[in-house]
Structures are given as structure tokens and as C-alpha cells.
C-alpha positions in Angstrom: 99.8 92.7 132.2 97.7 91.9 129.6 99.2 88.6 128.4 99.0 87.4 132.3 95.4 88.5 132.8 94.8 86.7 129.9 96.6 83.5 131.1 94.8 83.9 134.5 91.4 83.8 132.8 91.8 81.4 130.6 93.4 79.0 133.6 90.2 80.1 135.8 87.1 78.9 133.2 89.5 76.0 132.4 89.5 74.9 136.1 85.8 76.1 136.8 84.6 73.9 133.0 87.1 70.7 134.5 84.5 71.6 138.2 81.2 71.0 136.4 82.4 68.2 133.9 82.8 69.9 130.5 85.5 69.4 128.5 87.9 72.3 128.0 89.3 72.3 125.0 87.9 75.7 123.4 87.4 78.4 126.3 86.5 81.3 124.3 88.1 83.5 125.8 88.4 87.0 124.2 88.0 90.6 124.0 84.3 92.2 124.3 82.9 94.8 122.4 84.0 98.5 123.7 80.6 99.3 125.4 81.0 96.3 127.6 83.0 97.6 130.9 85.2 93.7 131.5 88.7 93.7 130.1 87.8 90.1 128.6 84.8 87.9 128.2 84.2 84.0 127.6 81.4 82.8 124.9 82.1 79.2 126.2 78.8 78.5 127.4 77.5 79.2 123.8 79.1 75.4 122.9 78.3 74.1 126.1 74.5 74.9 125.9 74.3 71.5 124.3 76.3 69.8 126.3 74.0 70.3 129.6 70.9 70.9 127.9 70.4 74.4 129.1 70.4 77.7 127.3 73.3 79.3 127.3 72.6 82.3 129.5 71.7 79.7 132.3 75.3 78.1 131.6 77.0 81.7 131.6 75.5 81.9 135.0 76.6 78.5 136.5 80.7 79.1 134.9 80.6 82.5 136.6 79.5 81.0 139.9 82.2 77.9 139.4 85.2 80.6 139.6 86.9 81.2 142.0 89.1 84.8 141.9 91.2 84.6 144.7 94.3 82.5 143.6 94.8 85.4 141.1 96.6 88.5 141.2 95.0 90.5 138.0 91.8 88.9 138.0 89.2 90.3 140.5 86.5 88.7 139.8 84.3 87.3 137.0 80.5 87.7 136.4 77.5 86.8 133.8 76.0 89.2 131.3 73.5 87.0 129.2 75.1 84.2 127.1 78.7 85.4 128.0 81.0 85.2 131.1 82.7 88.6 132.0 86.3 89.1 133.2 87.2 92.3 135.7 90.7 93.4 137.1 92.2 94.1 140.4 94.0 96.9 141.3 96.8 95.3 141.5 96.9 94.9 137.3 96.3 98.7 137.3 99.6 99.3 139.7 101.5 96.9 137.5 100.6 98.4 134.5 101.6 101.6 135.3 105.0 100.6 136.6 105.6 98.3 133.6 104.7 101.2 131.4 107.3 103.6 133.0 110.0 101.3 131.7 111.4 102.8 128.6 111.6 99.2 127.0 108.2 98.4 127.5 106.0 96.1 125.0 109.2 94.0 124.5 108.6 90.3 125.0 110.8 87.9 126.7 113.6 86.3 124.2 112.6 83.2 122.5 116.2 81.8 121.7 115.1 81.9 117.9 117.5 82.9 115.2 115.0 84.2 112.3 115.7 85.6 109.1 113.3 87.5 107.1 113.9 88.1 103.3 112.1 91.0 101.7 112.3 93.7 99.6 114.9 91.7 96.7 113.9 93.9 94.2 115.9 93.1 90.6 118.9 95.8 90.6 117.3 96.8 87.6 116.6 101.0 88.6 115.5 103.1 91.2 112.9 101.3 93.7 109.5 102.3 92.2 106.3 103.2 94.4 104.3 99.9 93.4 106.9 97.7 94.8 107.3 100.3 98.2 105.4 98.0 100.4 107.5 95.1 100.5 110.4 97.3 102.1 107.8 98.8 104.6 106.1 95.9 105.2 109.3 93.6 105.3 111.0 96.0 107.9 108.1 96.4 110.3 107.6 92.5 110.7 111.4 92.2 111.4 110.9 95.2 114.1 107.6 93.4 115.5 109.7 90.0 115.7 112.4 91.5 117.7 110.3 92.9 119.9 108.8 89.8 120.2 112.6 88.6 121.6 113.4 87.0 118.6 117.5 87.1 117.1 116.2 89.0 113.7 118.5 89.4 110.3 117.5 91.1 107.2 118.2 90.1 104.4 117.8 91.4 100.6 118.4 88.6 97.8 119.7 89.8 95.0 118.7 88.6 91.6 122.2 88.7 89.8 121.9 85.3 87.3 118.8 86.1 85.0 118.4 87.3 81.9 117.4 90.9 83.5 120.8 91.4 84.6 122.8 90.3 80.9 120.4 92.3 79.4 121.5 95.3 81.9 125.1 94.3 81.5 125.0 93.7 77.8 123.3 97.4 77.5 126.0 98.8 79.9 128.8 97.5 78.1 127.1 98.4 74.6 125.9 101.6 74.6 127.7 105.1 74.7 126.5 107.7 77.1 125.8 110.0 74.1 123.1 108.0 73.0 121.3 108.7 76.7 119.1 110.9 78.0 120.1 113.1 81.0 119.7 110.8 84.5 116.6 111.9 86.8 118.8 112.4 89.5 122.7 112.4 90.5 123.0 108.6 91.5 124.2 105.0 90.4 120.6 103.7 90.0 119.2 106.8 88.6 122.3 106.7 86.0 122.6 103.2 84.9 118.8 102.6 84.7 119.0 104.5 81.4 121.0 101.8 79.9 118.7 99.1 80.8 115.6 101.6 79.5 117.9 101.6 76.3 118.3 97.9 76.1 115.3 96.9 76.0 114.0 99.9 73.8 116.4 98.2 71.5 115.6 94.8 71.5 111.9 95.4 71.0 112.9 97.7 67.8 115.9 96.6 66.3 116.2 95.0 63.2 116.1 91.2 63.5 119.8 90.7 62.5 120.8 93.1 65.1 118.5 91.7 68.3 119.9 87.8 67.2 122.9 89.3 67.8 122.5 90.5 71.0 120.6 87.9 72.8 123.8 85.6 71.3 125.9 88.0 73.9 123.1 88.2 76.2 123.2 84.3 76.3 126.7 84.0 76.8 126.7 86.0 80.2 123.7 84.2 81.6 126.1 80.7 80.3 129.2 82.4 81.7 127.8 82.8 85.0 125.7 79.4 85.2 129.9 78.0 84.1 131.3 80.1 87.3 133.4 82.0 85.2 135.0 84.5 87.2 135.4 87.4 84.6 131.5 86.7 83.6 131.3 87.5 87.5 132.7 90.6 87.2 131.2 92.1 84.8 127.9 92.1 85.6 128.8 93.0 89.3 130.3 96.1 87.5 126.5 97.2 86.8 124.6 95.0 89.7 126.4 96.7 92.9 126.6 100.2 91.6 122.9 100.1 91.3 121.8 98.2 94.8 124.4 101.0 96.3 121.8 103.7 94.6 118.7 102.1 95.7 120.1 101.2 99.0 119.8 105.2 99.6 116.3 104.9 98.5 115.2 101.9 101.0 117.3 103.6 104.2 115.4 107.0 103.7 112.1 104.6 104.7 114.5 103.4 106.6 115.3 100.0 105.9 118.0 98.2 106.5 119.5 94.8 105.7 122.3 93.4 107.3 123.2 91.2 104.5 122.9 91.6 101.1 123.2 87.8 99.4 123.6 87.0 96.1 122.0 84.2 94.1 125.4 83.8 92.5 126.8 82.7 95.6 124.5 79.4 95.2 125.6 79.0 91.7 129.7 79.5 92.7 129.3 77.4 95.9 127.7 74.6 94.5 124.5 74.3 96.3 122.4 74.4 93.0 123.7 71.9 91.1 123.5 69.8 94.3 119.8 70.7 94.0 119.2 69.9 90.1 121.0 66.7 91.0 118.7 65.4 94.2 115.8 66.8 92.0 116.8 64.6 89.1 116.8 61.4 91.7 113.3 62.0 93.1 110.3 60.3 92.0 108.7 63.5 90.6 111.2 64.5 88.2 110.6 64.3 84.5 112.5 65.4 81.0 109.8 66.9 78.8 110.9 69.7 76.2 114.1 69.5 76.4 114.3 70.3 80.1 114.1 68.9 83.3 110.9 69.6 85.1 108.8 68.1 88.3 105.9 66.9 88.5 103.4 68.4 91.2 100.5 67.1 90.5 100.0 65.1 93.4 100.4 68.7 95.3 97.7 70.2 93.5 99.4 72.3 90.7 98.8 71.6 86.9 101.9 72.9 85.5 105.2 71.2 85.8 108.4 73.6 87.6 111.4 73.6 85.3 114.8 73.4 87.3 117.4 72.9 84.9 116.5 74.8 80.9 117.9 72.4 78.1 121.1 74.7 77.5 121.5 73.2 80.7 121.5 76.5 83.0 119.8 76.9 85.9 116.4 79.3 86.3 115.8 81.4 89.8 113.8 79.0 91.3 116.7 76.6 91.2 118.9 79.0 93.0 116.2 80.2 95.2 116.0 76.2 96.4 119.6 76.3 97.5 119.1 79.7 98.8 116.3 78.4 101.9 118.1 74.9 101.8 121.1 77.1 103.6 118.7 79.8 105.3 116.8 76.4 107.2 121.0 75.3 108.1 121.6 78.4 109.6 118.1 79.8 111.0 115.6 78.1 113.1 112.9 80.6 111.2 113.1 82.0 107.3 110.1 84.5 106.8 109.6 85.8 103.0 107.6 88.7 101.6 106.3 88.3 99.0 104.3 90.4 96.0 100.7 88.9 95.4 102.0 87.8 91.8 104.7 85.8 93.1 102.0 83.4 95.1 101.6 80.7 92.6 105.9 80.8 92.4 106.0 80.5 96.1 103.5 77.3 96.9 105.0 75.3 93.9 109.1 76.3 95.8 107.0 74.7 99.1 106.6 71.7 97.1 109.9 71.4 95.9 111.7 72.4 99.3 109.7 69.2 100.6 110.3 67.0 97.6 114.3 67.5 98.7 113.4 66.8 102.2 113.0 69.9 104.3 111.1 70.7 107.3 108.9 73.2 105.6 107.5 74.5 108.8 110.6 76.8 109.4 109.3 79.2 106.2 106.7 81.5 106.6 105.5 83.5 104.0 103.4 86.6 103.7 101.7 88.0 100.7 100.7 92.0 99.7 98.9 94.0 97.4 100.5 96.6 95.2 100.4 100.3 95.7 99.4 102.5 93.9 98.9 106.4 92.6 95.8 107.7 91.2 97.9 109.1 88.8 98.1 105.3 86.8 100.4 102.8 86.5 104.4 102.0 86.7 107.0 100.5 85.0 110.7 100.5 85.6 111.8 99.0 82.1 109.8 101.6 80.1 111.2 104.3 82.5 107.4 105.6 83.0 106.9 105.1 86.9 106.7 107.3 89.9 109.9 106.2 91.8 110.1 105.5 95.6 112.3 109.3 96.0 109.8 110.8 94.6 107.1 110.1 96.8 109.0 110.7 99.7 110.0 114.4 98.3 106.5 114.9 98.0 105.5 113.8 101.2 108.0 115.9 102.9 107.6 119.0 100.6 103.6 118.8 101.6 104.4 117.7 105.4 106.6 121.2 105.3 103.9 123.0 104.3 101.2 121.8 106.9 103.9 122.3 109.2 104.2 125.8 108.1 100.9 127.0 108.5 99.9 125.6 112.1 103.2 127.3 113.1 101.0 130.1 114.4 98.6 128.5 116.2 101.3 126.3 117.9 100.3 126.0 122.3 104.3 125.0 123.2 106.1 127.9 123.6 109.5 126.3 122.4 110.8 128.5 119.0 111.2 126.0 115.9 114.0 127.2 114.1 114.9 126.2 110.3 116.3 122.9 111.5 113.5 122.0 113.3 111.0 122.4 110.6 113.4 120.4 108.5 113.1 117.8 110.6 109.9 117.5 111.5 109.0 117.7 107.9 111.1 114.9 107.3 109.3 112.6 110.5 105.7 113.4 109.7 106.6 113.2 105.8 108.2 110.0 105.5 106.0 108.7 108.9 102.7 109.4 106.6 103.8 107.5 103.9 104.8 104.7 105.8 101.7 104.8 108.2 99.3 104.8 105.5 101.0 101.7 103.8 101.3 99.2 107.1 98.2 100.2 108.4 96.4 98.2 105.8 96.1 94.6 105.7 98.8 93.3 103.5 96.2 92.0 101.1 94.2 94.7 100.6 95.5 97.1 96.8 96.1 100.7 98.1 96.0 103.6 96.4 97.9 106.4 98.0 96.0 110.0 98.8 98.3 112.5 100.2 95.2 114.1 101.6 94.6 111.1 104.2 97.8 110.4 104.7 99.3 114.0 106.2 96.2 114.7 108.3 96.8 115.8 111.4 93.3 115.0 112.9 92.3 112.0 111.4 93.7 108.5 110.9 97.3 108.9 110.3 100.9 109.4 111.4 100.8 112.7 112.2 97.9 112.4 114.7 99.8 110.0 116.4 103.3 111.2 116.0 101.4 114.4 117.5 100.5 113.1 120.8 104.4 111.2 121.5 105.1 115.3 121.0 102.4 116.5 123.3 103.8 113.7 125.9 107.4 114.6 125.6 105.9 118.5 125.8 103.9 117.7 129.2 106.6 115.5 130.7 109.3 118.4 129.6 107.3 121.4 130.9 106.8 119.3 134.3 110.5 118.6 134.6 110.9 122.6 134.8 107.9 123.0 137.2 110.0 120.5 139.3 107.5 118.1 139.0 108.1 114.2 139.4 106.3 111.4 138.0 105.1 108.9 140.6 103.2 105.6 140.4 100.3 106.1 142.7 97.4 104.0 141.3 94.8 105.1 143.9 95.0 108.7 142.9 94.0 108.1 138.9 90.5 107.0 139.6 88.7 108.6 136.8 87.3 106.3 133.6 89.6 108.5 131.3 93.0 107.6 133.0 91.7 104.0 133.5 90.7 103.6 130.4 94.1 104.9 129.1 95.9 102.3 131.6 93.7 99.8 130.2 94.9 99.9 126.9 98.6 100.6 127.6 98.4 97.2 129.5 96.9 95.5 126.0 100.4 96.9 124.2 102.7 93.6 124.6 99.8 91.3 124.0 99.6 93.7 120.5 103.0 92.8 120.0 102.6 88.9 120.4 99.6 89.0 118.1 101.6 91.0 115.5 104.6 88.8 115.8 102.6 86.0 115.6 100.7 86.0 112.6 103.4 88.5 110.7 100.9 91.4 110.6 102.4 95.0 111.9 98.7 96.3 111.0 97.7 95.0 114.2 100.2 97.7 115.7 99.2 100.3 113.2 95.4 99.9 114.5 96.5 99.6 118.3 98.3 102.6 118.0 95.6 104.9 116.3 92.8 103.5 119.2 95.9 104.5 121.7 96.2 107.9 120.4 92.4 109.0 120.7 92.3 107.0 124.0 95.3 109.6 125.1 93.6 112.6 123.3 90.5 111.9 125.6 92.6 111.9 128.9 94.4 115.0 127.9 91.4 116.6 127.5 89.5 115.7 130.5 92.9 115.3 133.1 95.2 118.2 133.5 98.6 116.9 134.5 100.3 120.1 135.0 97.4 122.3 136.6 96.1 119.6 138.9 94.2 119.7 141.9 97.2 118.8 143.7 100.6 117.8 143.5 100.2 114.1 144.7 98.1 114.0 141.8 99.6 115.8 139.2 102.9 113.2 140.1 100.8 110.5 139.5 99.3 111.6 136.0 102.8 112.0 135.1 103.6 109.1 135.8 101.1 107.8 133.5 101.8 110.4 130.7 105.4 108.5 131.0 104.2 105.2 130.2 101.5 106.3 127.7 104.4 108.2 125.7 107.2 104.8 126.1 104.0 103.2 124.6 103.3 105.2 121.6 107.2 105.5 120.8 107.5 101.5 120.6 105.0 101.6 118.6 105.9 103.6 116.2 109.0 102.5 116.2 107.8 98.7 115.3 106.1 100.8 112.4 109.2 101.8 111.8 107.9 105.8 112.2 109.8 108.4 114.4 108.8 109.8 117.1 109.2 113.4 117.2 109.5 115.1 120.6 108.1 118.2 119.4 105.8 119.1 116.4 
């Protein structure tokens, strides 16, 4: 109800500004500060002080007076509070809040006919997905969630980086080295396994004799040529090593979860044609020019110093090549193409802008969004020296410490309902994996994080499990009032005090959370929503029994808000791509 209040208010100081002769074209219309009772506020009359010579409070007054309430069905009535015009409900946005909420679907928005596809994660099938590079996965499959929900056609899709010289060198090493000469794997998988020839690699290139490493880049060469010539053996081989590894860290990225529904190779832009097409339109554009053997543009004019290189002078492509053919067919076949993106790959990105509109393309259908590493106090990471803290082992952490918590508040536990083995498991698992999760997309993308297990598994503070713990404690009241023969009902004159309007207030706030998300590709937004949700609930359990009542009429109609406040917090998480456990 939120989104219509909204439009209601903003169409009300629109029409009451066109009454008094002011223009209209910025209504300032937004949320107030929490000790301010009104669901919205205007600051409009701070810009229109000038405009009719009078201060602002005075203006406040006279906008207030100009509106007129009763063509509206949420807004009630509007009134002045110094240099700002204040917005108050009806009933009726109460009722419809309540009933909205009830819906198990709630906070989706209505479809927008758009085909999007977002690109994230693409980490090199190198190894094991490390813990610095964990937030593009989490981030990348939270703003796909927030887009459907925002009734957008969402696919996922991982690019896969199987033409550079990372890859020979992997499937050089692969096809070079014995097992012997290994050491034992970390763990009993493809990624785990094959990472050590790649560790091996490059431990031999660095300290080889120089006979010996000439030698190898020679073979090392001739893969990266055999694939830029479409040789189909060339192919092979290095799919050999490139999908036996994805198929180990796919295990990694779906115990977040994340899921792609397409995995697409930057060889398929090499086979197909597309990139040569692209060297070949480059080469005709005004900005192209052959300096150092190599064919490079110019993008000065866009604000960049150094040249981009499209075509090296062995005459193979380089990734950014391929990457242009790659959003030349993503803008054919989706109306949207959304990107995450590490912070280091910023510079990479705004120059691929350039070039995507150098070749013509309506750059307004890519949207890109930038984050900050993560990271351990324990130091740093690195795949190719094998030193890192991989992506598994985090999560086993968080679990094994999750289990534990779990474990000791066993005994002081108010549901009665027995958690066997299994349960714990599985609880472990949600409020484990939820933490990590949680603690990563709550932040603004561009903001580093380092990762503290001891914020990130408390049950009382600022993280999953304190709002994983009231979707239980919902699912617990609603379950014990199904026995008591108890039904929810939506009777909005019987929840009268502030805690249960407050509540409704900021369910009804939930699909306008969703359209800001969606909007500016920031599941944070959610993240934040949902915490304020949680200690907004907390209160109203606290101060408004459901299931001991002062009636029945009214315990029905708490439990009918208890049903929308927990559809609410599992949507939620759910966009955050954290379970919901129905018992903790």
C-alpha cells in the first residue's frame, strides 16, 4: 500500500502546488524521521520559500491547507509541522495492508514484460572459489532475486573465461605434469584436484630454468593460437580441465546457493564468429589505430588515457574482444544485461562502455554494479599460490560455529517441539550459511568487509539469526494457534495499539523496498528493511499476546497480522537469498 500512498501524495501536493501557481516539478516527497508520527512528509515548501517570498513554514502552512484528502483512499489527511508538509493514512491503508500481507506472495511487483539477464560471479575456472571473490555470487544472486520480485523475466548467467592465457597455462600444466609430483588435494573434488596442477604450473614457470619456461610458453602459445584458429581438438582439450573444474566449484556457489541457468563460454564468440566481426567493425571506426604491433582504439575523446587493445599482433584476440561480442548478443536477446563487477575491474568496464558505443549499441540496456572485496582478519588470498581461505571453508566454519550456538540455547528453548539430530543439522546449516550471507549483502557493495564470525552468528544483534529467529517465532505462534483452533482474521479495528500499527506500517513499506532495491540494483536496501522489520516485530511480540488474548476476536485478528508479518520476513529473506527456518 505503500507505493499507492505514495502515488496518492505525490498526486495531492502536485495538484494543491498547480492551485497556488508553483511549478511542480520537484515535490519532495519522502519519508520523515522515525520520531515524526506521518507515514510521509513533503520539504517542498523549502524551494518554494523563494518563489512567494515567504518563509517556508508559512508555505508549509498554505500547501497543507491547498489539499484536499477526500478523492483518496489511503491518504486521510495532510497537515504542517514547521517547514515540512505531513502525510497521514486512513484506515482503509491499514485494512489493505493487512489483507495484502496475508497473501503468501506478498512484496512481489506487477510484471514488467522485461527479459533481463544478469552476469555475475564468472570467476576464471582456475580452483576452488576463494572467500575474497564470495561477494559477487551473493551479491549477483540477490539482485537477480530482487529483479524477479520486481516482475522482471530474470536469467543467470556465469561467463566463463575459457581463451586466456590462465586456461593454457592450466591445460598445459594438466597435460604436463604427473600426479606424483602433487601434493595430496584439500578435498575430494574436481576443482580441489586439478587446482594443484595450475598451483604447479605456475610454481614452474616462475622457477624454471630459462630453457625450460621458453619452452613452455611456446606450448602455452600454441593453445591460446589453437583456440583463437577454432581448432576443434585445441577445444577439447582445454574443456578437458575447464568443465571438470566449473562442475567442482559449481558445488561450492549452490551451497550459498547460487544458481545460473546458463553457463556461456567466451569460446562460443570466438567459434561463432561474433569476435572477428567485432575486430573487423572496430578496425573501420574512426577511433582505431595500429601502434605496437597491434590494433588498439583510441578513447581519448571519452576521457581515458590509455588506448584498449582488441586484436594482439600474433593476431589473436584478448577478453575484452570476446567480452564485446558477448553483450553485442546479450542486448539481441535481452531488453536488460546487468554485470557485477569486482572494484578492480572498473576502469576495464567504462573503457568496454566506450567501445560497445563506438560499434553502435544502445548502451542504456547495461547496467553495472561494482563491490569491494572481502576479507578475513586472518590476511590475504591467493588462488595461484594456493595460500587462500576457500569459499567451503567458510561455510564449514560458519556451520560448525552455528551448531554450536545452536547447541547451547537448546536448554533454554520456550517451543516445546523436540529437535532431533536432523533438525539441529539443519538449522545449523540455515543460520550458518544465512550468517555468512547476511553479513555480506547487508553492506553497501562498495564498502571492503572484513568478516567477524562473532557479528555475524549473533542471535541478538544485527544479523541473520535474529531475523531468521522471528520467521521461527511466527511459524511457532501461527503453528501453536492452529492447534488451539484458532483462525487468523483481518479485523483492522481490533489492532489499535501503536505496537501493531506500527508493525502494519512497515509491512506496508515491503513492496516499495522491493522497487527501490530493484531499482538501483542494491539488495542492502532489503537487508536493512528486514533488520528494522525484525525489532519492529520483536516489540509487538512483546507487548501483544496473540495466543493469550483478551479475547478471541482479538487474538484472530493478531493472527492475522502475525501471518502477514511472517510472508514478509520470508520474502525477504528469500531476496537475500537466506532460508527461513520454521523453527530454531
Amino acid at each position: 500500500m505503500f507505493r499507492e500512498l505514495r502515488s496518492e501524495v505525490e498526486d495531492a501536493v502536485e495538484a494543491a502546488l498547480s492551485s497556488l501557481d508553483l511549478p511542480t516539478d520537484d515535490l519532495g516527497v519522502e519519508e520523515p524521521p522515525e520520531d515524526v508520527p506521518a507515514t510521509l512528509a513533503s520539504s517542498v515548501a523549502f524551494r518554494m520559500a523563494s518563489e512567494v517570498g515567504a518563509p517556508p513554514p508559512k508555505v508549509a502552512a498554505d500547501i497543507a491547507e491547498a489539499i484536499d484528502a477526500t478523492p483518496y483512499t489511503y491518504l486521510e489527511r495532510a497537515e504542517p509541522q514547521g517547514p515540512y508538509v505531513n502525510f497521514f493514512v486512513s484506515d482503509a491503508y491499514y485494512a489493505e495492508t493487512l489483507e495484502a500481507g496475508r497473501d503468501e506472495e506478498y512484496g512481489h511487483l506487477p510484471e514488467t514484460g522485461k527479459d533481463v539477464v544478469i552476469e555475475h560471479t564468472s570467476a576464471n575456472p582456475t580452483g576452488p572459489v576463494h572467500v575474497g571473490r564470495a561477494r559477487n555470487p551473493i551479491l549477483g544472486d540477490a539482485i537477480a532475486r530482487v529483479l524477479e520480485f520486481a516482475g522482471n523475466d530474470v536469467d543467470r548467467h556465469y561467463y566463463v573465461n575459457d581463451a586466456g592465457r590462465q586456461v593454457a597455462v592450466f591445460t598445459w600444466a594438466y597435460e604436463t605434469f604427473d600426479e606424483s609430483e602433487l601434493p595430496e588435494p584439500e578435498r575430494d573434488r574436481s576443482d580441489y584436484d586439478l587446482v594443484r596442477y595450475y598451483r604447479k604450473g605456475n610454481a614452474y614457470l616462475e622457477d624454471a630454468d630459462e630453457d625450460e619456461v621458453e619452452a613452455a610458453e611456446a606450448e602455452i602459445a600454441e593453445i591460446m593460437q589453437g583456440l583463437e584458429a577454432g581448432d576443434e581438438e585445441t577445444y577439447e582439450r582445454v574443456a578437458v580441465v575447464v568443465d571438470q573444474v566449473l562442475g567442482g566449484m559449481r558445488e561450492s556457489l549452490e551451497r550459498l546457493p547460487a544458481f545460473f541457468d546458463e553457463f556461456i563460454k567466451e569460446t562460443k564468440f570466438i567459434r561463432n564468429g561474433d569476435a572477428d566481426d567485432v575486430v573487423e567493425r572496430l578496425k573501420d571506426s574512426e577511433y582505431a589505430v595500429y601502434e605496437e604491433d597491434a590494433w588498439q582504439l583510441d578513447l581519448s575523446e571519452f576521457g581515458f588515457e590509455k588506448n584498449l587493445v582488441f586484436l594482439r599482433s600474433d593476431g589473436t584476440t584478448l577478453y575484452t574482444t570476446r567480452d564485446l561480442a558477448h553483450h553485442e548478443w546479450k542486448f539481441n536477446n535481452y531488453d536488460e544485461a546487468v554485470t557485477v563487477l569486482g572494484e578492480d575491474h572498473k576502469l576495464q568496464a567504462e573503457q568496454l562502455d566506450a567501445a560497445l558505443e563506438i560499434l553502435g549499441n544502445d548502451t542504456d540496456q547495461l547496467r553495472q554494479t561494482f563491490y569491494s572485496w572481502v576479507n578475513l582478519p586472518e590476511g590475504g588470498m591467493s588462488t595461484r599460490k594456493g595460500t587462500g581461505v576457500d569459499l567451503d571453508d567458510l561455510l564449514d566454519e560458519s556451520v560448525k560455529r552455528a551448531r554450536e550456538e545452536v547447541e547451547e540455547r537448546l536448554d533454554s528453548r520456550i517451543r516445546d517441539d523436540d529437535l532431533d539430530e536432523e533438525d539441529i543439522e539443519r538449522i545449523a546449516r540455515q543460520v550458518g550459511i544465512g550468517a555468512v550471507r547476511y553479513d555480506i549483502v547487508s553492506k553497501q557493495p562498495t564498502k571492503g568487509i572484513t568478516f567477524e564470525w562473532e557479528r555475524a552468528l549473533d542471535f541478538e544483534a544485527q544479523s541473520a539469526p535474529y531475523v531468521q529467529y522471528v520467521h521461527a517465532r511466527c511459524c511457532g505462534i501461527l503453528n501453536e494457534a492452529s492447534a488451539a483452533g484458532i483462525e487468523a482474521a483481518t479485523e483492522m479495528s481490533l489492532l489499535d495499539t501503536e505496537a501493531e500499527q506500527e508493525l502494519l506500517r512497515v509491512i506496508a513499506r515491503f513492496p516499495a523496498v522491493v522497487e527501490q532495491a530493484a531499482d538501483d540494483l542494491e539488495p542492502h536496501v532489503v537487508a536493512t528493511y528486514v533488520r528494522e522489520f525484525a525489532e519492529t516485530f520483536n516489540t509487538f511480540y512483546r507487548e501483544c499476546s496473540v495466543l493469550n488474548a483478551d479475547d478471541d476476536d482479538i487474538a484472530a485478528a493478531r493472527l492475522g497480522l502475525v501471518e502477514a508479518a511472517q510472508h514478509t520476513v520470508a520474502n525477504a529473506l528469500y531476496m537475500l537469498g537466506i532460508e527461513a527456518p520454521e523453527s530454531m
